[in-house]
C-alpha positions as CSV (number, residue, x, y, z in Angstrom):
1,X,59.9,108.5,123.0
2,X,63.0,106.1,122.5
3,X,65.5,105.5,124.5
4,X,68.2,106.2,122.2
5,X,66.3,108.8,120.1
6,X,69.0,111.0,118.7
7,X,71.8,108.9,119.2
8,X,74.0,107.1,116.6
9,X,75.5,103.8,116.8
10,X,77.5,101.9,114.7
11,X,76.9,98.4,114.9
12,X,79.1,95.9,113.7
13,X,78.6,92.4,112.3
14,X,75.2,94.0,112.3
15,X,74.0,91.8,108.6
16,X,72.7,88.9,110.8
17,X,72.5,87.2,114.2
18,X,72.9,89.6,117.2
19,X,74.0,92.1,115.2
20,X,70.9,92.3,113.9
21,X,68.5,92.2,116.2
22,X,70.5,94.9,118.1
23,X,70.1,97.3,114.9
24,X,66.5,96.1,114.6
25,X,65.8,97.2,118.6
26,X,68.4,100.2,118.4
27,X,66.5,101.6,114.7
28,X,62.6,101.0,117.3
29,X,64.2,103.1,120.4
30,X,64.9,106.4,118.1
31,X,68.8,105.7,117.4
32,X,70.4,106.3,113.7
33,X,72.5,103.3,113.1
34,X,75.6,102.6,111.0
35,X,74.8,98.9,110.1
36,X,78.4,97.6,109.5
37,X,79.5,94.2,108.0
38,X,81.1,92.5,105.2
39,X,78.0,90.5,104.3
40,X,77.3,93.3,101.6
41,X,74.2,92.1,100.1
42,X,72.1,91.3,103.3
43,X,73.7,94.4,105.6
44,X,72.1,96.5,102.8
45,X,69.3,95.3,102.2
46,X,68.7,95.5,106.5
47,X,69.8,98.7,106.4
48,X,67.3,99.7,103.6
49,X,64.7,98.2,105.4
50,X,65.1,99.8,108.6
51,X,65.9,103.2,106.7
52,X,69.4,103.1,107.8
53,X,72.9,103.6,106.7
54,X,75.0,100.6,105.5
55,X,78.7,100.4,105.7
56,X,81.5,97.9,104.2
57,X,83.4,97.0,107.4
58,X,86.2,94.3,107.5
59,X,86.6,94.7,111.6
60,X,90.3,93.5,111.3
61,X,91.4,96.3,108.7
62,X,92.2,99.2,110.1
63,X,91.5,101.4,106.6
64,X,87.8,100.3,106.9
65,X,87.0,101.2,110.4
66,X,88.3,104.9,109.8
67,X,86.1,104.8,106.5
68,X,83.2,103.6,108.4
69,X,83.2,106.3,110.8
70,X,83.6,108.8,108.0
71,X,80.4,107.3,106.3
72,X,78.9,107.7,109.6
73,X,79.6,111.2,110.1
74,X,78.9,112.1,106.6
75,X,75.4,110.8,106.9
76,X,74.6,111.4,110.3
77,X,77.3,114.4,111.5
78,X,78.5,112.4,114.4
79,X,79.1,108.9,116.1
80,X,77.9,108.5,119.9
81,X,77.7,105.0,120.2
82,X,79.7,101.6,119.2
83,X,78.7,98.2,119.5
84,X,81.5,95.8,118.8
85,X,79.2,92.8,117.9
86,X,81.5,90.5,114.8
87,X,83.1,87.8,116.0
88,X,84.3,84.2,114.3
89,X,84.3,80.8,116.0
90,X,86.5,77.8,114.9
91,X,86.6,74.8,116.5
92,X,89.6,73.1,117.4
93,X,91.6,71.1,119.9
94,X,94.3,74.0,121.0
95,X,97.5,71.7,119.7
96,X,96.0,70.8,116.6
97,X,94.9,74.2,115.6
98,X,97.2,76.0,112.9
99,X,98.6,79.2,113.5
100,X,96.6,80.7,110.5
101,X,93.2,80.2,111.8
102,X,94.7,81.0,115.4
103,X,95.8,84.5,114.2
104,X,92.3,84.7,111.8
105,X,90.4,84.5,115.0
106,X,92.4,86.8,116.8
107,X,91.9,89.4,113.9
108,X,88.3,89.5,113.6
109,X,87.9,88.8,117.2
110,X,90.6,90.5,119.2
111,X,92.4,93.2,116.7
112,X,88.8,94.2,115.2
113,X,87.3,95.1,119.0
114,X,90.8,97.4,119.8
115,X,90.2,98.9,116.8
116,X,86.7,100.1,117.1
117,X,87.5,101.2,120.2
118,X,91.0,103.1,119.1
119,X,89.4,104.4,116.2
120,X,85.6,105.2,117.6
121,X,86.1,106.1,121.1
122,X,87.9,110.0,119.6
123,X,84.9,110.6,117.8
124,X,82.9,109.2,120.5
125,X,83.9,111.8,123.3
126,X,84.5,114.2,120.7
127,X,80.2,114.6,120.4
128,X,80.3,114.5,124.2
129,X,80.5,111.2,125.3
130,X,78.2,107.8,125.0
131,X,79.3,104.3,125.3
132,X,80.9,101.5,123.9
133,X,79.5,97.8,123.8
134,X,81.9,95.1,123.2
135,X,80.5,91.6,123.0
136,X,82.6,89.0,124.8
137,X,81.4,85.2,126.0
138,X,80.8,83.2,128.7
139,X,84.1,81.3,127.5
140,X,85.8,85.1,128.5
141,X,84.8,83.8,132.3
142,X,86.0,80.3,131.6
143,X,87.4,77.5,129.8
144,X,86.0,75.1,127.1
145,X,87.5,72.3,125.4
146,X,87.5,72.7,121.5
147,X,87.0,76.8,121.6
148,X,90.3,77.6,122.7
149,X,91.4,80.1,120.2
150,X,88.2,81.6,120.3
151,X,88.0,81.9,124.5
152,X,91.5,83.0,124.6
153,X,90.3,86.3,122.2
154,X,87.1,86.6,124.6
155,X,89.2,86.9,127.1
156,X,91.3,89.7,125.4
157,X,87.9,91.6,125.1
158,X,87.4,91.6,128.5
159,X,90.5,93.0,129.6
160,X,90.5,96.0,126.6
161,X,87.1,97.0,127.9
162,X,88.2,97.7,131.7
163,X,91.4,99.3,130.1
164,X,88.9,101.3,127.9
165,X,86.7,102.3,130.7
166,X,89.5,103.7,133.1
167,X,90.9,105.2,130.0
168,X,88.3,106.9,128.7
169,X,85.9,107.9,131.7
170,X,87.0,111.3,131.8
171,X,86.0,111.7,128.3
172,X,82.6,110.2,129.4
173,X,82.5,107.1,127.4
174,X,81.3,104.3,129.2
175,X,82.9,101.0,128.0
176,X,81.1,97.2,128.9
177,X,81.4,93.9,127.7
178,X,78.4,91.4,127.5
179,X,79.3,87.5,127.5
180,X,76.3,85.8,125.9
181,X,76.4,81.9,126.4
182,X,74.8,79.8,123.6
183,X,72.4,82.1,121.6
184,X,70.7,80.9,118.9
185,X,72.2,82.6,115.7
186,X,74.0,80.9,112.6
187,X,77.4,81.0,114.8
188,X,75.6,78.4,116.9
189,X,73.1,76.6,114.9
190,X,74.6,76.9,111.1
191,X,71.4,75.0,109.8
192,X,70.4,79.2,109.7
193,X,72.7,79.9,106.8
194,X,71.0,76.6,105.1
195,X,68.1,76.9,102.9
196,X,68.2,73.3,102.5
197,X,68.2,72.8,106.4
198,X,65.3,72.7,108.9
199,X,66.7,75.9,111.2
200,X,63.8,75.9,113.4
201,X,64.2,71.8,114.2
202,X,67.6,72.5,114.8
203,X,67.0,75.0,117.2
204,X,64.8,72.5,118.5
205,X,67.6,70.0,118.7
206,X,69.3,72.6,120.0
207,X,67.2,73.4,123.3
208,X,67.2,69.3,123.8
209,X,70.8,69.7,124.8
210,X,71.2,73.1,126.6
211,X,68.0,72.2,128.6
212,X,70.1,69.4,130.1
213,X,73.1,72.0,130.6
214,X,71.4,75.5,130.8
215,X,69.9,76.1,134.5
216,X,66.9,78.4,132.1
217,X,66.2,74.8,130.2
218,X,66.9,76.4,126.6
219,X,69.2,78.0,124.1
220,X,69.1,82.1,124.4
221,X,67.7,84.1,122.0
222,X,69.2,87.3,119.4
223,X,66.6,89.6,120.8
224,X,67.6,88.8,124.6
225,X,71.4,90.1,123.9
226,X,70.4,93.1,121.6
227,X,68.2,94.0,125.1
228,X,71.1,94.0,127.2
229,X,72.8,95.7,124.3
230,X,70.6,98.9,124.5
231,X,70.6,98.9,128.2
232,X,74.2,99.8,128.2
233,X,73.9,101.7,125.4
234,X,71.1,103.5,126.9
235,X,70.7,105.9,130.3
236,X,69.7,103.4,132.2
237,X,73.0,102.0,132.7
238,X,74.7,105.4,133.2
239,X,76.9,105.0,136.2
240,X,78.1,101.5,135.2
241,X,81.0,101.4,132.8
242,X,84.1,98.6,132.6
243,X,82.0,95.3,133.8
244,X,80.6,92.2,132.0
245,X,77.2,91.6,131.8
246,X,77.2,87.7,131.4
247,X,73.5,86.4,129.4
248,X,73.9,82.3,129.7
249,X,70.7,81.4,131.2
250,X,72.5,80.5,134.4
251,X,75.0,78.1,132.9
252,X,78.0,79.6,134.8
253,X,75.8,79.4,138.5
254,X,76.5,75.9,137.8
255,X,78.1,73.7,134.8
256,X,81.3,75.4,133.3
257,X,82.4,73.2,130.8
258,X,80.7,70.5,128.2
């Protein structure tokens, strides 16, 4: 018996990265999941492997979320789940970053988690209630140099998700945020998207430099969010609901800023 058996989630940015490893463990614990990305060509051929249902979802569009959730409810009846997983990262010096890539953060980012949550949390409470993921970051409990449009957005996510969760208790969704630190997906270690790159030495590379920085001594894993994914998705965290979960390997206990 799963721990989501029955339940549906749709999971966004779900074609790679923590996205997928959160469909992957969400599909084993019984749920029916609504893979959503706009990596067409990989989301489907995850969601066919898993025996899922794939959906075309540009998070900052507001047409595509309320198409998603009718693709949803057409193949599954109803939605009792949302994990708002996509998520860009630029790099940039705050006064030398254009307004354009400022505001194309902010809409994947920032505009794509209030939408989910405007747009799913109705149909949400409508099947009786369930629960709402949003992924923030250890920069939404902090600054960093060089990540400034992306912290400022994490920080956004972190103050729609206790708004959500007053909001919406009486309708019994629960609403949480996790902030991962540095997990090792293509966000963080490109070399991933690379077929002409060692990933693996990279990630190697990788654990060099956060096991200097990380109290834990590496880089986190995929897997290790997607598990604190399901456990607010799950009963287990049923009397929590507008907190973030930070997963950073002890990085805030100590060091706050490269």
């Amino acid at each position: 018996m799963g721990k989501l058996d029955g339940r549906v989630v749709i999971v966004t940015g779900a074609a790679r990265g923590q996205g997928e490893q959160e469909a992957r463990l969400f599909t084993a614990e019984g749920a029916r999941v609504v893979l959503a990305d706009v990596l067409d060509d990989r989301g489907e051929a995850l969601a066919k492997e898993l025996g899922q249902s794939y959906v075309h979802l540009d998070v900052g569009r507001e047409a595509d979320w309320a198409a998603a959730v009718a693709a949803a409810k057409q193949a599954y009846g109803s939605v009792d789940g949302l994990v708002n997983n996509a998520g860009i990262l630029r790099f940039n010096a705050l006064v030398d970053t254009p307004l354009d890539e400022f505001m194309n953060v902010v809409q994947v980012n920032q505009v794509g988690c209030f939408l989910g949550i405007k747009t799913v949390a109705p149909e949400i409470a409508a099947a009786g209630g369930g629960t709402i993921v949003n992924t923030a970051s250890y920069t939404a409990l902090t600054g960093m140099a060089a990540v400034g449009t992306y912290a400022t957005t994490k920080h956004a996510i972190l103050g729609l998700t206790r708004v959500a969760a007053i909001e919406l208790a009486s309708e019994k969704v629960r609403v949480n945020a996790m902030c991962p630190g540095a997990i090792d997906t293509p966000m963080s270690n490109p070399a991933q998207l690379d077929p002409d790159a060692d990933a693996e030495e990279m990630s190697r590379a990788l654990d060099g430099v956060y096991r200097k920085l990380v109290p834990l001594g590496r880089i986190g894993k995929p897997e290790e969010v997607a598990r604190l994914a399901l456990f607010l998705t799950c009963d287990d965290s049923s009397y929590i609901t507008g907190q973030p979960f930070v997963i950073d390997g002890g990085w805030l206990a100590g060091v706050t800023v490269i």
